[in-house]
N, C-alpha and C positions, 0 to 999 in steps of 0.2 A: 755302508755295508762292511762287516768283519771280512778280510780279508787276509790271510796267513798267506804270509811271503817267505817263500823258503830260501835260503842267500845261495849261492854259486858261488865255489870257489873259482879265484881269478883265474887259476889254471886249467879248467874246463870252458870259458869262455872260450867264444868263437872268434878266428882273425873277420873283422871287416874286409869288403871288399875294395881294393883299393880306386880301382878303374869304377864307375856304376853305369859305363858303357858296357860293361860285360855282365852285369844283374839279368839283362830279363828279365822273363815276368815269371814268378811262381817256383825259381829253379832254389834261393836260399833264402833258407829260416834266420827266426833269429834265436838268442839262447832260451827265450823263457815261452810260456804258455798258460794260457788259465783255462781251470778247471771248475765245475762244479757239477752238481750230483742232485736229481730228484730222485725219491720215492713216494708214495701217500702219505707214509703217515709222518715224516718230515718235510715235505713241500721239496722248495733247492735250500741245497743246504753246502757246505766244508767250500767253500767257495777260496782257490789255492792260488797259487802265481807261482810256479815251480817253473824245472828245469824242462823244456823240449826234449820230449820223448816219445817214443810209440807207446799204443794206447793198448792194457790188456784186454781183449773179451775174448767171450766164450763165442766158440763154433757156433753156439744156436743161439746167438744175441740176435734178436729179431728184425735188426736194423740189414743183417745179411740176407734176410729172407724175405722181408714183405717190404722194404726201402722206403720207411718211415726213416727221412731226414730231410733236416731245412739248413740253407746256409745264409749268409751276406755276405756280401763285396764293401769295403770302404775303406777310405783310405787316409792317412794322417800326411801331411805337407810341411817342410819345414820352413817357415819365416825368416826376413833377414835378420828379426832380432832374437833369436833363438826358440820363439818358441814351436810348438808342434801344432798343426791348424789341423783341425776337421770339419768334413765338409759335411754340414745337416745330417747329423748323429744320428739327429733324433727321429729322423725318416726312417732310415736303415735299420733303427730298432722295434720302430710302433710297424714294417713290414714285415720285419724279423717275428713278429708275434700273429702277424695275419697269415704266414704264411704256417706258423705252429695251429694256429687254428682249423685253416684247411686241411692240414696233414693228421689231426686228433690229437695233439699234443701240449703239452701244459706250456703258457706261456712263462717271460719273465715279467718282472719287474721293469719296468723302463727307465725308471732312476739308477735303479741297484747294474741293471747292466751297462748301463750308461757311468757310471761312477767305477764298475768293473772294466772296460776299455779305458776308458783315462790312465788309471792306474798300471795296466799294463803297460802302456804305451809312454808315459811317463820312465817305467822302470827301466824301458828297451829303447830308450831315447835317443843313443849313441849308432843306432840302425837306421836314424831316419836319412837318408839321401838330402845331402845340400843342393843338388844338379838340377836344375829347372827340368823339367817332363819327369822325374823317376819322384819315388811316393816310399811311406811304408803302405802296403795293400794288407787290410786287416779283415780275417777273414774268420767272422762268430759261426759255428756248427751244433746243433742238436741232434742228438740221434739216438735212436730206441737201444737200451739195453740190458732191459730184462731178456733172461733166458730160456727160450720153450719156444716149441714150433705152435703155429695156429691163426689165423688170418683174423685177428683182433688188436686195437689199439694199445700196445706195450705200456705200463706199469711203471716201470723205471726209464729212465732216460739219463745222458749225459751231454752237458754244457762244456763245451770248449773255444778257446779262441788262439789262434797263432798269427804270427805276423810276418811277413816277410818284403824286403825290400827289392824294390823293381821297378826297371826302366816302363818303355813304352811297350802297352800289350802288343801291336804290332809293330815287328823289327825297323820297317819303312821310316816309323817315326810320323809326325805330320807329313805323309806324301797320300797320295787317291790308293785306297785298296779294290781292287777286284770281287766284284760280288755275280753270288750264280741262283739265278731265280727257281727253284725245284717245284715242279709243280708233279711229282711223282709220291716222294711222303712228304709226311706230315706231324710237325713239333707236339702241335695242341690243340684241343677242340673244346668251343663255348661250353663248358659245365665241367670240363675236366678241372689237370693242375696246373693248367698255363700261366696262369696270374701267383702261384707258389714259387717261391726258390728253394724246388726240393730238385734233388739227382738225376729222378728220373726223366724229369723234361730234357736235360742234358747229353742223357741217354740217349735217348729218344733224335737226336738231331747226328749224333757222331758218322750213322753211316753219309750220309746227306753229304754233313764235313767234309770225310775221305775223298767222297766220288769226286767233291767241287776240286779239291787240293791235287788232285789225280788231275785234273783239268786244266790246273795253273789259276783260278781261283784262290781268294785269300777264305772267303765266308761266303755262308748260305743265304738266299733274301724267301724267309718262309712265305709263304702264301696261303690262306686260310683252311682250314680242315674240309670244311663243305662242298666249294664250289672249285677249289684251287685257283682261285679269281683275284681276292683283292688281298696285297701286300701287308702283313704283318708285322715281324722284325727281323733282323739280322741273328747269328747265332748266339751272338754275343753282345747285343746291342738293340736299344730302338733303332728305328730309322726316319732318319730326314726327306724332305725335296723341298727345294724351290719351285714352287710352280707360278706362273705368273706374279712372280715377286713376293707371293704369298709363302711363306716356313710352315710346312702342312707338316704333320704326323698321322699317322692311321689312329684312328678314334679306338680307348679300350674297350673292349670286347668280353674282355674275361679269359681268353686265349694269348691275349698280351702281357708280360709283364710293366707291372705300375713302375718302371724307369726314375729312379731319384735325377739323375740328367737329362733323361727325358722332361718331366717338371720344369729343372732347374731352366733349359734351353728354350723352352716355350716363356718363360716369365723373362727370363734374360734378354730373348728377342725383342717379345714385345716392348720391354724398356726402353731397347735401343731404338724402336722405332717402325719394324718392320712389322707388317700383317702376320696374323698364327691362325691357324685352322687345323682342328683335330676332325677326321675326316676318314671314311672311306676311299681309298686308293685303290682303282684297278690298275693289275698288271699292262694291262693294254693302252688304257689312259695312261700309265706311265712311258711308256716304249712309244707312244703318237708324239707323246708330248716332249721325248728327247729328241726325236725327229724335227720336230719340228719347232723347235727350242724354246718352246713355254716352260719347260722344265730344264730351268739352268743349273742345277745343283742338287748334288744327292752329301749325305753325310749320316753317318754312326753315332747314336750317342749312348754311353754305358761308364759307368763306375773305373771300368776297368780300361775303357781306351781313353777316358774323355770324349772326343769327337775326332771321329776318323774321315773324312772326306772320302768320298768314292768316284771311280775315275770311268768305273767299266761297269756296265752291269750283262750277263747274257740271260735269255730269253730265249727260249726253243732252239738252242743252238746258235743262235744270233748273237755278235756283242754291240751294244747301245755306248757310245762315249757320249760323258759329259764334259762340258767346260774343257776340250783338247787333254782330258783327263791330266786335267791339274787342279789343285784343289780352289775352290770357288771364293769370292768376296766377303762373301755372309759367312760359309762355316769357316776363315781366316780369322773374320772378328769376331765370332762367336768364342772358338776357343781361346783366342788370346783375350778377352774378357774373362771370360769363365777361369783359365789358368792365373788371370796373374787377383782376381777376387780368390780362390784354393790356397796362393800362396802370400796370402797379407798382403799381397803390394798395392792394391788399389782397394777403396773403398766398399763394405758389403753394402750397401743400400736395400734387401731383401733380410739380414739376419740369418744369413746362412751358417759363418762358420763360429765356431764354439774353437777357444784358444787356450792351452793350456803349456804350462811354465815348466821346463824341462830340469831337472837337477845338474 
């Protein structure tokens, strides 16, 4: 793919961060960003690598009005031998375009976007975090920006991608986060855009968020649109349990997002040994079964935490511990598998990461 790289002078570069205990997640950029541009009658096209900057549109670019946008989460890892690992690109992209599908939007190329993040990320290579848990998180957007008001699929759109480097999504790091089962709203419902990674599902879960965080909760454990029955996912994550030794996940639905770590942790288990079951979970068969400890283990899995072990869950006011709410056997060697296959140290025996040679 032709791609115009515009240079930076050395003097507008950005200081790295020196500490990457102080990154966090999502708080800094790096210098550059890519661009590119549809319309009809050139398909995508001017495909850029320039300087991080705000983006112009018009007041009536219709991504503000009727929130026609899709994004991804993924992340680049750096190797002991310098280069930059990612993790199943090519997932993140062929969803990247299912979810352009649901939302009425042209897709890309899978090659050409695929060849457009390397390159990125290649250029901005000096942002990748050396420090085992922190990543660059690279993060592709689409979004309508033809101008005119009217509740129809936009015409023009814009491709963009920015990266930024960051520690662990939650502060705790590997410790049990707090999770609050809300059976009052609701994320997503079988036929809507629950299975999209568009804004609005995001939306859609924020007031949930506040209430739980208001509570001393870390995240939300959604529960289905229908019955408010059986468990969904995290706000930010699929979700795990151990139940009777078995690593279940709730079966997708169409209300679920397709989890590239969700995947990844169901096949990684199974290798290692242990039973998987994608399945209906009720909340009630969850909370019997902490009780009474067929269900030894809960855990998060997403792009953006890895796997977060869970220590707490509440229920109608109730809190449920697990494992003395410390994080469990299985999701210890789950993610220390999974971590150290991200970052080249051990063998991929599935063909997950794609490695590329840093300047």
């Amino acid at each position: 793919m032709d791609i115009d790289i515009i240079p930076i002078p050395e003097t507008e570069r950005k200081p790295l961060f020196n500490n990457p205990d102080e990154l966090g997640f999502g708080r800094v950029f790096t210098d550059r960003m890519l661009t590119m541009e549809y319309t009809p009658a050139r398909g995508w096209h001017s495909a850029t690598i320039r300087k991080y900057e705000p983006l112009c549109l018009d007041p009536a670019a219709l991504v503000f009005h009727y929130g026609q946008e899709i994004f991804e989460g993924m992340k680049a890892f750096a190797s002991r031998n310098g280069q930059a690992v990612f993790f199943r690109p090519e997932d993140n992209v062929r969803r990247f375009n299912l979810s352009a599908r649901r939302m009425c939007m042209p897709p890309l190329d899978e090659q050409e976007m695929l060849e457009g993040l390397f390159r990125l990320v290649a250029v901005e290579g000096r942002w990748i975090p050396r420090q085992r848990g922190s990543a660059l998180y690279i993060r592709p957007t689409m979004i309508a920006a033809e101008v005119g008001l009217g509740v129809r699929p936009a015409t023009d759109y814009l491709y963009f991608v920015i990266l930024s480097p960051v520690g662990p999504y939650f502060k705790e790091g590997f410790r049990p986060i707090r999770l609050c089962a809300c059976d009052t709203y609701v994320r997503a419902v079988e036929g809507g855009v629950g299975e999209a990674k568009t804004g609005g599902n995001y939306a859609a879960s924020l007031l949930a968020k506040q209430e739980a965080k208001e509570k001393g909760y870390n995240e939300v454990l959604w529960l289905d649109a229908r019955e408010r029955r059986f468990v969904e996912e995290v706000g930010a994550m699929n979700i795990f349990f151990v139940i009777d030794g078995v690593v279940c996940t709730p079966e997708l639905s169409g209300a679920i997002l397709h989890g590239i770590t969700r995947k990844s942790v169901l096949q990684l288990a199974e290798h290692l040994g242990y039973p998987v079951a994608e399945r209906r979970i009720a909340i009630d068969e969850l909370v019997a079964g902490i009780q009474s400890g067929r269900v030894s283990e809960a855990f998060g899995a997403g792009t953006a935490a890895s796997i977060a072990p869970v220590g707490q869950i509440c229920y109608k006011n109730a809190d449920y511990t697990l494992n003395m709410d410390e994080a469990g056997p299985i999701s210890r060697r789950l993610y220390d598998e999974l971590q150290a296959i991200q970052f080249g140290e051990a063998p991929d025996p599935f063909g997950w990461t794609r490695k590329i040679d840093l300047p």
